[in-house]
C-alpha positions as CSV (number, residue, x, y, z in Angstrom):
1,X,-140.0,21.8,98.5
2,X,-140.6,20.9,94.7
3,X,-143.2,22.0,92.6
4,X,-145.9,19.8,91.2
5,X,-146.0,18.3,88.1
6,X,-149.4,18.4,86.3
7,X,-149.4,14.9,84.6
8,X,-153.4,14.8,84.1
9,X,-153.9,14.4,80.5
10,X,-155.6,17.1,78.5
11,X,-159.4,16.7,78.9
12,X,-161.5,15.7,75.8
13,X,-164.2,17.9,74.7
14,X,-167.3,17.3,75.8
15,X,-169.8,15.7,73.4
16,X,-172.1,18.6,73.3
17,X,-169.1,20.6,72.6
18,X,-168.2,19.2,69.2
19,X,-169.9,20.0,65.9
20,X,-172.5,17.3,64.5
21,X,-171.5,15.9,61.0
22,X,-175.0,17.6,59.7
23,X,-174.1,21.2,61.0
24,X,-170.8,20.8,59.3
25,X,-172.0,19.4,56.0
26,X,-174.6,22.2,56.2
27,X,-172.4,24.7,56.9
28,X,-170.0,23.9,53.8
29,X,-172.9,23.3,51.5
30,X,-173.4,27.1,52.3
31,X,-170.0,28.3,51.8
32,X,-169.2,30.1,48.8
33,X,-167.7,27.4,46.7
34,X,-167.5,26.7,43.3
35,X,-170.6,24.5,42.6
36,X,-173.1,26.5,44.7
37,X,-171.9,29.6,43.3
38,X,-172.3,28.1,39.7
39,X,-175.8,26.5,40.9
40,X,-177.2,29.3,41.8
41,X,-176.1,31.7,38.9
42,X,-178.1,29.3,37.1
43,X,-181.3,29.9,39.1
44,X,-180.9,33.5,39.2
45,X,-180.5,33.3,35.5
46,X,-184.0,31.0,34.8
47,X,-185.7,33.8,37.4
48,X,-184.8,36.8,35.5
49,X,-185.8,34.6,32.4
50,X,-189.1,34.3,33.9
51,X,-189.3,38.2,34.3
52,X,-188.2,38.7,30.9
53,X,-190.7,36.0,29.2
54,X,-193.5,37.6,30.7
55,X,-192.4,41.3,29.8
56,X,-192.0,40.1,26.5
57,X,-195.8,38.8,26.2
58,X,-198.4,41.7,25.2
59,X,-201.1,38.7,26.3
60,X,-199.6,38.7,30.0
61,X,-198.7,42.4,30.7
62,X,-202.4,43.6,29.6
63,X,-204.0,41.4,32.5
64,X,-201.3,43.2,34.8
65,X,-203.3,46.3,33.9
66,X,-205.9,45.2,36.6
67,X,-203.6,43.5,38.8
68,X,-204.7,45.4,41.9
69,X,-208.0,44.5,40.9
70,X,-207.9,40.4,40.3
71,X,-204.2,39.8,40.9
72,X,-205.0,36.4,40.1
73,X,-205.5,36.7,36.3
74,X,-202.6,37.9,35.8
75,X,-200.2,35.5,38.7
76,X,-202.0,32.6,37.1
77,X,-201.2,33.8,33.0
78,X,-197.8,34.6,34.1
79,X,-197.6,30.9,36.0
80,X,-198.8,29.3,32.7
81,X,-196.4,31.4,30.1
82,X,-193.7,30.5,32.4
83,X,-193.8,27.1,33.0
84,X,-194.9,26.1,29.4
85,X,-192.0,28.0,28.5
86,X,-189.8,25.9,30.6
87,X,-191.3,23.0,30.1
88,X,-190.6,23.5,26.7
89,X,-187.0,24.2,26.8
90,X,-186.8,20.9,28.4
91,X,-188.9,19.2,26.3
92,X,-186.5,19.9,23.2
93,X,-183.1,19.6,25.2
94,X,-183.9,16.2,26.9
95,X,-186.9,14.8,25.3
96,X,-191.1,15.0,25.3
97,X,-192.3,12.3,28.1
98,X,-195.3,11.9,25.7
99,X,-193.2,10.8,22.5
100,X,-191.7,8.5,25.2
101,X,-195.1,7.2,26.2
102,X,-195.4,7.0,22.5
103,X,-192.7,4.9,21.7
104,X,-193.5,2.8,24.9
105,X,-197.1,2.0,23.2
106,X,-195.7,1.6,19.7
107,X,-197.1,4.7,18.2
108,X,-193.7,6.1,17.8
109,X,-190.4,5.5,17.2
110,X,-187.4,5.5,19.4
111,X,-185.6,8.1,17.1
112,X,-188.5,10.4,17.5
113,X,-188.0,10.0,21.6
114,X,-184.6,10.3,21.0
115,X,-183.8,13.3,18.9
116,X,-184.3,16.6,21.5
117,X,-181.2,14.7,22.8
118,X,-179.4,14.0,19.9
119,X,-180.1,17.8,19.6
120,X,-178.2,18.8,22.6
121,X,-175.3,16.7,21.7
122,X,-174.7,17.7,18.7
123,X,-174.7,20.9,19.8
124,X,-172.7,20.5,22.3
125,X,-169.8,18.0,20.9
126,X,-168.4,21.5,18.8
127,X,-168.0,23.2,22.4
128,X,-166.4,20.7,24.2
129,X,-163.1,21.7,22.4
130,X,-163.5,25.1,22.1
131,X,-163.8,25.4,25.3
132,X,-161.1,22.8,26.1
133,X,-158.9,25.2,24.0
134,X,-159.7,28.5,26.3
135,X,-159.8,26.5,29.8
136,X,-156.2,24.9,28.9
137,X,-154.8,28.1,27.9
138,X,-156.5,29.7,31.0
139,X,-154.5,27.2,33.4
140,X,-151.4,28.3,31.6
141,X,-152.2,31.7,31.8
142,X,-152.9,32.7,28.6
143,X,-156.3,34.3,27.1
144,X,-157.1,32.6,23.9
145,X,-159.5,34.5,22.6
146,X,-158.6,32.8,19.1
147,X,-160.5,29.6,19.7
148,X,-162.7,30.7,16.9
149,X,-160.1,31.6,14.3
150,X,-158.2,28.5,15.6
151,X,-161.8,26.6,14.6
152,X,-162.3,27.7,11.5
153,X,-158.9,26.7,10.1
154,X,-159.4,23.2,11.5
155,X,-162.7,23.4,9.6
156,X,-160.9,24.6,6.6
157,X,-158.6,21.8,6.6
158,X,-160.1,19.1,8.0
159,X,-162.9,20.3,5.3
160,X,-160.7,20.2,2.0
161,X,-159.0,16.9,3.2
162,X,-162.7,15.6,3.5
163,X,-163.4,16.2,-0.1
164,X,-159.8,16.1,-1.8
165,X,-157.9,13.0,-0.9
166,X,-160.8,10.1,-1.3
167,X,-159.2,7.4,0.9
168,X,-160.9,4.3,2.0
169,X,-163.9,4.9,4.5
170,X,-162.0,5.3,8.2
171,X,-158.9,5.7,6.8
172,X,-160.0,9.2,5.1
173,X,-162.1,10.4,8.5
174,X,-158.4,9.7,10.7
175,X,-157.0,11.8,8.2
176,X,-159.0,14.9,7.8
177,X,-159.5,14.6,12.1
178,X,-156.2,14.7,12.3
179,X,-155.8,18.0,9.5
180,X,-158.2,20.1,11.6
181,X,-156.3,19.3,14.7
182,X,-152.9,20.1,12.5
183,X,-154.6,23.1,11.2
184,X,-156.0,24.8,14.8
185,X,-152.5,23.7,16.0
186,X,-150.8,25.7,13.3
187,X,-153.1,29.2,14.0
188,X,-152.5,28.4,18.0
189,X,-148.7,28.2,17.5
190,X,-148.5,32.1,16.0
191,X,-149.4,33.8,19.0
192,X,-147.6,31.5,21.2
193,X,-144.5,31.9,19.2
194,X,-145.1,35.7,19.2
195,X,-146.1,36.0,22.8
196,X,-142.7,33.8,23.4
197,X,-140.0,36.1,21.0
198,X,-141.8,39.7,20.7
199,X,-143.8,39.8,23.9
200,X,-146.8,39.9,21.8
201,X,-150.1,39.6,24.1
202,X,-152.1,36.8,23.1
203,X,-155.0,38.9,23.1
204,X,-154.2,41.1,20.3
205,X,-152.9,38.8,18.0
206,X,-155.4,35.8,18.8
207,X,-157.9,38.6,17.8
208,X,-156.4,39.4,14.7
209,X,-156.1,36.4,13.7
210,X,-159.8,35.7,14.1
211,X,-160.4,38.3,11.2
212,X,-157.8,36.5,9.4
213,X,-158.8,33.1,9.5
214,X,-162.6,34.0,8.4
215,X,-161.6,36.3,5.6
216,X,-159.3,33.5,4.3
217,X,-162.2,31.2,4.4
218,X,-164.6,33.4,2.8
219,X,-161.7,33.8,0.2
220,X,-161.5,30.4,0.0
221,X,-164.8,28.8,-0.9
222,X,-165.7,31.2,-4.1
223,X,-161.9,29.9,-5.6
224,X,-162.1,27.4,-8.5
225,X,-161.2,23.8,-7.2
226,X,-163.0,24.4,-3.9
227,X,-166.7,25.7,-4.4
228,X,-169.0,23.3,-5.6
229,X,-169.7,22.6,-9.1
230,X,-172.4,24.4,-10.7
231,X,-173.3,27.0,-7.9
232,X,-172.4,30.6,-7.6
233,X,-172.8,31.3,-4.1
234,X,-170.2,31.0,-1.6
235,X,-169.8,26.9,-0.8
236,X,-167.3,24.1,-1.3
237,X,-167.4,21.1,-2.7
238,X,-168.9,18.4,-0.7
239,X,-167.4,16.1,2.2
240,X,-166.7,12.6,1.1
241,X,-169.2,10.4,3.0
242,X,-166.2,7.8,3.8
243,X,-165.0,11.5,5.9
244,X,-167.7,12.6,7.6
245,X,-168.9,11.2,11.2
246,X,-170.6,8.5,11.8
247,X,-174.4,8.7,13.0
248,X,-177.3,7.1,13.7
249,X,-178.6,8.8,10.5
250,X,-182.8,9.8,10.0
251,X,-183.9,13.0,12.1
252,X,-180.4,11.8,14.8
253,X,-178.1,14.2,14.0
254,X,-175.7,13.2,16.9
255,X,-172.2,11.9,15.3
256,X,-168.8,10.1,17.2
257,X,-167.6,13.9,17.9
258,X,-169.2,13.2,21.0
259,X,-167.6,9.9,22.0
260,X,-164.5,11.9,21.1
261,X,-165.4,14.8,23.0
262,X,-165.8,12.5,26.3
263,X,-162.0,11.0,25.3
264,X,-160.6,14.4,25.0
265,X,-161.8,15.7,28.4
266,X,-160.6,12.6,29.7
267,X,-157.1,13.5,28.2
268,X,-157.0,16.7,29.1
269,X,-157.7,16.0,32.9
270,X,-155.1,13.9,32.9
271,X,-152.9,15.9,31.3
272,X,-152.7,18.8,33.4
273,X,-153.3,16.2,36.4
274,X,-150.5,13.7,35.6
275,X,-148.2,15.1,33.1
276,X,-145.1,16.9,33.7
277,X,-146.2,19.4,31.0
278,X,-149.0,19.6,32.9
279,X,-147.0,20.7,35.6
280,X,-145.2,22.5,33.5
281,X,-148.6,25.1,32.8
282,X,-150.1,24.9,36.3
283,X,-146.6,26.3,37.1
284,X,-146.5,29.5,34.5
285,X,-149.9,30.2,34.7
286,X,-149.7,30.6,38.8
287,X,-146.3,32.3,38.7
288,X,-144.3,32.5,35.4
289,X,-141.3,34.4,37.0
290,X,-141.2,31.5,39.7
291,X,-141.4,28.8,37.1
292,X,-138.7,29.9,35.2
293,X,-136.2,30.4,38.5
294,X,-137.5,26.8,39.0
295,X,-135.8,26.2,35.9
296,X,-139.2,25.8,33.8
297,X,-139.0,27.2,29.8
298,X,-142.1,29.9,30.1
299,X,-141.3,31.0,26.2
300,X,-141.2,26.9,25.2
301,X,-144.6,26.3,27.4
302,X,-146.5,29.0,26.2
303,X,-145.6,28.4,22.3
304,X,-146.6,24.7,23.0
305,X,-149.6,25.4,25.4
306,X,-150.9,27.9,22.5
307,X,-150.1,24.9,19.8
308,X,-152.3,21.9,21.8
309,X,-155.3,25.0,22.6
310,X,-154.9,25.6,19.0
311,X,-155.3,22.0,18.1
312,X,-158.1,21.6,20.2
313,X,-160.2,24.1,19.1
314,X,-159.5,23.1,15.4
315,X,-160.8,19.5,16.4
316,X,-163.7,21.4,17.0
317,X,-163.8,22.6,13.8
318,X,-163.2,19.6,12.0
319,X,-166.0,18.3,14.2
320,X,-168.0,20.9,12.8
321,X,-167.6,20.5,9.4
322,X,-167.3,16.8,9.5
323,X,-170.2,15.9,11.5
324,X,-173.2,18.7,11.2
325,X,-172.2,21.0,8.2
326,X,-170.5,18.7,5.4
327,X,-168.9,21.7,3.3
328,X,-167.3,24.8,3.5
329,X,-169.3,27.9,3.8
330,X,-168.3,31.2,5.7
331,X,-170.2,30.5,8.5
332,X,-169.8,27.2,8.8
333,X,-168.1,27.4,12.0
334,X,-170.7,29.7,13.6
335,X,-169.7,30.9,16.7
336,X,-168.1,28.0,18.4
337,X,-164.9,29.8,19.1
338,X,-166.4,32.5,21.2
339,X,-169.1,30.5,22.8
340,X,-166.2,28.3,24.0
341,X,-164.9,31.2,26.0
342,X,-168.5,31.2,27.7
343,X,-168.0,27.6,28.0
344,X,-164.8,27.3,29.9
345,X,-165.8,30.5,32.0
346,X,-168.9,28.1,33.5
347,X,-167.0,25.0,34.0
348,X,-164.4,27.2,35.8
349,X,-161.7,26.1,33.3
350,X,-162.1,22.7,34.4
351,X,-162.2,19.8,32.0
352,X,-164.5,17.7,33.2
353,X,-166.4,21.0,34.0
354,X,-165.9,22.4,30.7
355,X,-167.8,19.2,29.3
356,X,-171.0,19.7,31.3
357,X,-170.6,23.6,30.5
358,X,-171.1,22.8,27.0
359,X,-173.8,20.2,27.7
360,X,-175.5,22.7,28.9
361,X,-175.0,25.2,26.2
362,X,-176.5,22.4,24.0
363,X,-179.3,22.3,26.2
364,X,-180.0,25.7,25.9
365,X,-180.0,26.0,21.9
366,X,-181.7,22.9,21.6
367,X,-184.2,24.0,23.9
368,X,-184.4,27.3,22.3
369,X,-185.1,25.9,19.1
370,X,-188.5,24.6,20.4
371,X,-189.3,27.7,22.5
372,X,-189.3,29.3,19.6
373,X,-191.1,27.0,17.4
374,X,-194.4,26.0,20.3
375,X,-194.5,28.8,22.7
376,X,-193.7,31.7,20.0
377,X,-191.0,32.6,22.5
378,X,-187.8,34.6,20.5
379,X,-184.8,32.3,20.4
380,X,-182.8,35.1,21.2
381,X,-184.3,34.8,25.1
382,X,-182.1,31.6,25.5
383,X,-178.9,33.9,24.5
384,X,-179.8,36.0,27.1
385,X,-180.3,33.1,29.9
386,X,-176.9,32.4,28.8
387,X,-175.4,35.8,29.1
388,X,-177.2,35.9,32.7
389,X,-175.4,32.7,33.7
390,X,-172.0,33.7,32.5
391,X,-172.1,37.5,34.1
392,X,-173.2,35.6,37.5
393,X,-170.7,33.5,37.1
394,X,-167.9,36.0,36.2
395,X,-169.4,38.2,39.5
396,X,-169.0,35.8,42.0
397,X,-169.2,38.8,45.1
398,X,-172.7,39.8,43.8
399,X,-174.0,36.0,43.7
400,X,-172.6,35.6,47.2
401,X,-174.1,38.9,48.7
402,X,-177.5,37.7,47.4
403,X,-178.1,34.8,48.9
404,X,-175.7,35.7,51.8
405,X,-173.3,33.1,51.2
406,X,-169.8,32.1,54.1
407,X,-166.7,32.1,53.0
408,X,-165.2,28.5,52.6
409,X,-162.8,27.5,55.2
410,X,-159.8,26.4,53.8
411,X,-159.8,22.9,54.9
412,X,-163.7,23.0,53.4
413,X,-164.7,23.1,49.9
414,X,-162.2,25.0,47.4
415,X,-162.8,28.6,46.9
416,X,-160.8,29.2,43.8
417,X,-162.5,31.0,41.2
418,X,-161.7,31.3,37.3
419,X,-159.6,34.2,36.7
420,X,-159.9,36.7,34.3
């Protein structure tokens, strides 16, 4: 007597049994990715801006001295400081819907529509590569924290190349571009070369050189040939119009850096997508010791990872300098470097995330500007919304045990954070 074979096939689920498309889109829409993480560090950020804009008004916190008495004076003063405040922020990142309405009736012009966004790009084109520079050295895993030396000495060079060679119009803006990518590229290639012979960590020297690079410049523009004729204070000679990037000129301060800006990200996308250097860093920055077994030069990829950072963040300088400031002076790149390390940090070291990172850092100074200006509102408040953003970003536990969040499955949405 032979046993049975059980040939039925297996039985399919039953339709009740299986998940709807809706409770799985839900359910990974609330899963601790990357975007919903970096979404929502945003709106805790613009609440505790709320809090802070009304501690900050004397106006507002006086009407909260009755509050148990007519709660509604002081809900409905808080309601209005807010939301002009916002509305405001808005208003000179993106643009006033009346000067629109304006312009559409022919009481205004279309640069006066325009220029809250020609605000935010400008702003933003500088911190596209600086931030490029940190996220690409992140993927290799590196810490440049000299983005802003590295900046400076692209605006040094890219600055005296603006003002010393006098070549044909085009001709002479290719050139000093390319010596403010040459210069960052040269300041990025120290500390790779160090980190690759010595052991040297990036950290300390890229910091060091920081100090370095803006006590050269500060050295630099009070030294006869370089500071502009006939003044005493510290400032260079003038970029060469034929040098500096075009605009749309009037009160539209936006230049090509940010056509450029859009091409670089591109670039770098594909270089870390598509390249085998690209390869190369997503390689040593997950596992250097595996790399080189794999038979991957870690000392050759971080002295050439360190160079192109470099030379991105000294295209930012030469942005700088080329498009906005027009001479040397020793703040003339700001504080691009560093806010670049802000930058990269939001768009999780990503370059296309990077790029909207720095939009939105654009946004926010742009934004600030008229804050301060109409609702007396410190500009020092939109520094803080940005801190906010970046410490909820960099505390990706707290976000998620606020709002409660799932972990994503692994065959969801990515859960990869930025590291460091």
């Amino acid at each position: 007597m032979t046993a049975e074979t059980n040939t039925e096939a297996p039985k399919k689920p039953a339709p009740a049994d299986q998940e709807s498309f809706l409770s799985v889109f839900t359910r990974n829409l609330w899963a601790s990715n990357n975007v919903l993480i970096t979404t929502l560090s945003i709106v805790l950020a613009v609440i505790i801006g709320a809090v802070l804009i009304v501690v900050s008004d004397a106006d507002v916190l006086a009407k909260f001295a009755y509050f148990t008495a007519r709660p509604s004076d002081a809900l409905n003063a808080s309601w209005t400081l807010i939301s002009e405040a916002y509305a405001d922020l808005l208003k000179g990142a993106f643009g006033d819907p009346a000067v629109f309405q304006a312009w559409f009736d022919g009481t205004a012009t279309w640069q006066e529509a325009f220029a809250p966004l020609s605000e935010t790009l400008t702003y933003a084109a500088p911190l596209v590569f600086t931030g490029l520079s940190v996220a690409l050295a992140f993927r290799g895993g590196l810490f440049n924290i000299g983005a802003q030396g590295q900046a400076v000495l692209g605006c040094v060079v890219a600055g005296a190349a603006g003002f010393t060679f006098g070549l044909p119009i085009v001709l002479n803006l290719v050139v000093a571009l390319l010596a403010g990518v040459i210069g960052g590229a040269l300041w990025g290639f120290i500390p790779g070369l160090l980190k690759a012979r010595t052991g040297a960590h990036e950290v300390i020297t890229t910091i060091m050189l920081n100090y370095t690079a803006a006590l050269f410049l500060s050295w630099l523009v009070i030294q006869k040939g370089v500071q502009a004729p006939g003044r005493t204070d510290a400032i260079s000679k003038s970029v060469a119009e034929s040098a500096q990037l075009p605009s749309p000129g009037g009160i539209l301060r936006v230049h090509l850096g940010i056509l450029i800006a859009v091409l670089v990200t591109a670039g770098v996308a594909w270089l870390l997508k598509r390249s085998a250097f690209g390869f190369e860093i997503r390689a040593v920055g997950a596992n250097p010791h595996a790399a080189q077994t794999a038979g991957i030069s870690v000392g050759r990829t971080y002295v050439l990872l360190m160079a192109v950072a470099g030379g991105l963040a000294g295209l930012g300088g030469a942005t700088q300098v080329l498009g906005t400031a027009y001479a040397l002076t020793p703040a003339v790149a700001g504080n691009i470097g560093f806010d670049g390390l802000l930058v990269a940090l939001l768009g999780r070291n990503r370059p296309w995330g990077t790029f909207f990172a720095a939009l939105l850092f654009g946004a926010l100074r742009a934004g600030g500007n008229r804050i301060q200006s109409y609702a007396g509102i410190s500009l020092e408040l939109v520094t803080v919304l940005q801190a906010l953003i970046v410490i909820f970003i960099a505390a990706p536990a707290l976000v998620k045990a606020i709002f409660r969040l799932r972990a994503a499955r692994a065959t969801g949405v990515g859960t990869s954070l930025a590291k460091g």
